[in-house]
N, C-alpha and C positions, 0 to 999 in steps of 0.2 A: 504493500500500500504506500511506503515512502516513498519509493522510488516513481511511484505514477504521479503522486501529488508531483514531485519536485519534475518530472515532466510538464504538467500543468503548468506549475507556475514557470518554468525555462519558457516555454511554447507562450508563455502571456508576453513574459519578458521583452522576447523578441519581437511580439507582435505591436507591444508601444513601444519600443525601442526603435522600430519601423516607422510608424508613427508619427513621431516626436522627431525624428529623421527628417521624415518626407515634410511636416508645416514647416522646420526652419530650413531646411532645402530648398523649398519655395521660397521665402522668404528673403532668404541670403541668392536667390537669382535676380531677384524682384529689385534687389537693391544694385546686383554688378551690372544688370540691364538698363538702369537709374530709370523706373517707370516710373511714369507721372504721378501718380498715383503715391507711392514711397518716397519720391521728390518731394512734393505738397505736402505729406502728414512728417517724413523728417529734416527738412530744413523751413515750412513755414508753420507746422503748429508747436516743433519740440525744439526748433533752433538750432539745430544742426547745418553748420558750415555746406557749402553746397557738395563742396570738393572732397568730402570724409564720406561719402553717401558709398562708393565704393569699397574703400578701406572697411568699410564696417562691415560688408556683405563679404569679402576678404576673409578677414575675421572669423563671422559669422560659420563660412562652409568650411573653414579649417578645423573649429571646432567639433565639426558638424563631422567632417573627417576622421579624424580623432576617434572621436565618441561611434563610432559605425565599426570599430575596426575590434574586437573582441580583446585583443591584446594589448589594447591602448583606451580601452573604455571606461575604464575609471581614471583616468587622466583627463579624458574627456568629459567627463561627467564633471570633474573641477572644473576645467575650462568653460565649459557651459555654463556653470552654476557663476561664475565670475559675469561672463557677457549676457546672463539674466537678470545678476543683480545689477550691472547699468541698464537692462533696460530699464526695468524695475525701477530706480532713483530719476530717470531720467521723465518717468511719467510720473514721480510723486512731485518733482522739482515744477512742475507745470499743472500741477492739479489736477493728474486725472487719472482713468480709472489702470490701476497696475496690478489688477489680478490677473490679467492675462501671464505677465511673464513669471509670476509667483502660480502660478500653476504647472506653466511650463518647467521652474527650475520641478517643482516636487515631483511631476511625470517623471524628469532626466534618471532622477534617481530611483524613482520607483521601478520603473524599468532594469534598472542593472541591479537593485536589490533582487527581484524578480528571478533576474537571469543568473545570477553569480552565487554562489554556496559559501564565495569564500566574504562576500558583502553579508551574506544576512549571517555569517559565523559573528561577524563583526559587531551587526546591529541586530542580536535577534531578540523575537519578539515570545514575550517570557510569561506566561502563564502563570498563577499561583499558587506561593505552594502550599500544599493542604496541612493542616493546622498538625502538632502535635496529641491533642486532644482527639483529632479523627481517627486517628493510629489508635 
C-alpha cells in the first residue's frame, strides 16, 4: 500500500510540476516576445523600466529550466521561490492583488514535496502520537 500511495503522490507531483511549468513558461514567452499586453501591465501599471521587460522573462524560463530538470529541482524550486517573492512585493508595493504569485510560490513547492521522498523526509507531515494512557 506504501508504495502505491507514494506513486500517487510522485504521478501528482509531476502532474503540477507540469503545470506550474507550462503558466510560467507562458509567461516568461509572453514577456521575451515583449507582448503588449505584458508591456502595459509591466512597465505602465507596476513600473517596470521598458528595457528589463526581457531580462525578466530571461530570468523567468531559467528558473523555469532549472526547476523542470529532476536533478536540479530543488534549486529551482529556491530560484522560483526568490523570483515569486519579487513578484509578490512588486504587487504589494502598488497595491494590488498578490495572491496570484503566493500561490504560485506554494504550488512550486508543493509539487516537488509531492514528487521527492527525500523533500517530504525533510518536511514530513507528523500525525499524533497517541497518548501514554491509551497504551
Amino acid at each position: 500500500m506504501m508504495s502505491q500511495q507514494n506513486k500517487v503522490m510522485t504521478g501528482a507531483g509531476w502532474a503540477l510540476t507540469g503545470l506550474v511549468g507550462l503558466m510560467l513558461t507562458i509567461s516568461a514567452v509572453a514577456k521575451l516576445l515583449n507582448a503588449p499586453d505584458v508591456a502595459k501591465e509591466l512597465v505602465g501599471r507596476l513600473g517596470y523600466p521598458e528595457d528589463v521587460t526581457f531580462a525578466i522573462g530571461v530570468v523567468e524560463i531559467g528558473c523555469v529550466a532549472v526547476y523542470l530538470f529532476p536533478r536540479t529541482a530543488i534549486l529551482g524550486a529556491v530560484l522560483l521561490t526568490g523570483y515569486l517573492g519579487g513578484a509578490t512585493a512588486t504587487h504589494v508595493r502598488v497595491h494590488d492583488n498578490f495572491v496570484g504569485p503566493v500561490i504560485g510560490g506554494v504550488l512550486v513547492w508543493l509539487a516537488v514535496y509531492l514528487r521527492d521522498a527525500r523533500v517530504r523526509a525533510l518536511l514530513p507531515i507528523r500525525v499524533p502520537l497517541k497518548s501514554a494512557e491509551a497504551n
